[in-house]
N, C-alpha and C positions, 0 to 999 in steps of 0.2 A: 858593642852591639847588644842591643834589648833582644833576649830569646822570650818568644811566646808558643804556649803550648796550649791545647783544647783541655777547660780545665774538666770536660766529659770524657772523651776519650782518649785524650793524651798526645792525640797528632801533635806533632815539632809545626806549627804556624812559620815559625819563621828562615827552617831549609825548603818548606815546601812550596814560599810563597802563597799562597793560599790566601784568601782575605779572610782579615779574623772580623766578626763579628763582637761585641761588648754589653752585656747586659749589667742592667744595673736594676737591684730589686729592693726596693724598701720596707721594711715593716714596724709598725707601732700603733701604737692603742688608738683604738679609734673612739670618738668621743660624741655622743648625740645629749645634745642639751637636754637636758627637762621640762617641760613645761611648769613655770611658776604658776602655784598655788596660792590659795588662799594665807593658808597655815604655814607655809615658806617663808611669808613676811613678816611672823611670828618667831621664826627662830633666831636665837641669840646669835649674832655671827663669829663673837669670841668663841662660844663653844663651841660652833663649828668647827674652825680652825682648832681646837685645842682637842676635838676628836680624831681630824687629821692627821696632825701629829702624834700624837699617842698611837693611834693605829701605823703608822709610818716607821716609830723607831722600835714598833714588836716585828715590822720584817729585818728578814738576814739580806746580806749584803748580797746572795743569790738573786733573794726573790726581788729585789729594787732593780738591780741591772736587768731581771727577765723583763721589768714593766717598761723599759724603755726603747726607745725606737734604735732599729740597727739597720748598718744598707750592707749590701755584698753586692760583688764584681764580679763579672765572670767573663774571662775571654772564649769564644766558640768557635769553632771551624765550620766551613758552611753546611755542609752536614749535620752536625750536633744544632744549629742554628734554626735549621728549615723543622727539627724536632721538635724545639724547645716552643718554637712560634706558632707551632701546629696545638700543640697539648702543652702549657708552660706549669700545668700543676700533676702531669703525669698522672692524670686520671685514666686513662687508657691502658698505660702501662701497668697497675693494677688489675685492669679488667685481663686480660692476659692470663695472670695465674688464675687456675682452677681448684679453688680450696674445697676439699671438703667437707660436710658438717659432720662431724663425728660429735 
């Protein structure tokens, strides 16, 4: 038997019955064209490329994995669910604390 838990607050989904909810959240670099120039059509495209690269093997093997796209999962219980769908960036829940400015 598949045990599922809320991976918020940790409810057992699956002694409680309960229906689980599944998110799935994407993230990666987002890309907006350029608009071609004049002086764009002027540039060498080997050297472009060969800036690429050079700039490409001065990152660490950190910052390459940080630039690329990652998904996560998450199982919910309808509770954590009706949360996540209300505020999914928990902007609220920051508003919440009362920091202050010292």
């Amino acid at each position: 038997m598949v045990h599922f838990t809320c991976d918020l607050c940790g409810k057992d989904l699956t002694a409680s019955g309960d229906r689980r909810h599944v998110v799935k959240i994407e993230a990666y670099p987002g890309f907006d064209p350029n608009e071609i120039k004049e002086d764009d059509l002027d540039d060498d495209p080997m050297e472009a490329i060969t800036r690429v690269l050079e700039r490409d093997q001065a990152l660490s093997s950190d910052e390459i994995t940080a630039s690329l796209s990652k998904s996560f999962r998450f199982d919910l219980c309808p509770d954590c669910h009706k949360k996540f769908v209300n505020d999914p960036l928990g902007k609220e829940m920051v508003r919440l604390f009362d920091f202050s400015k010292n």
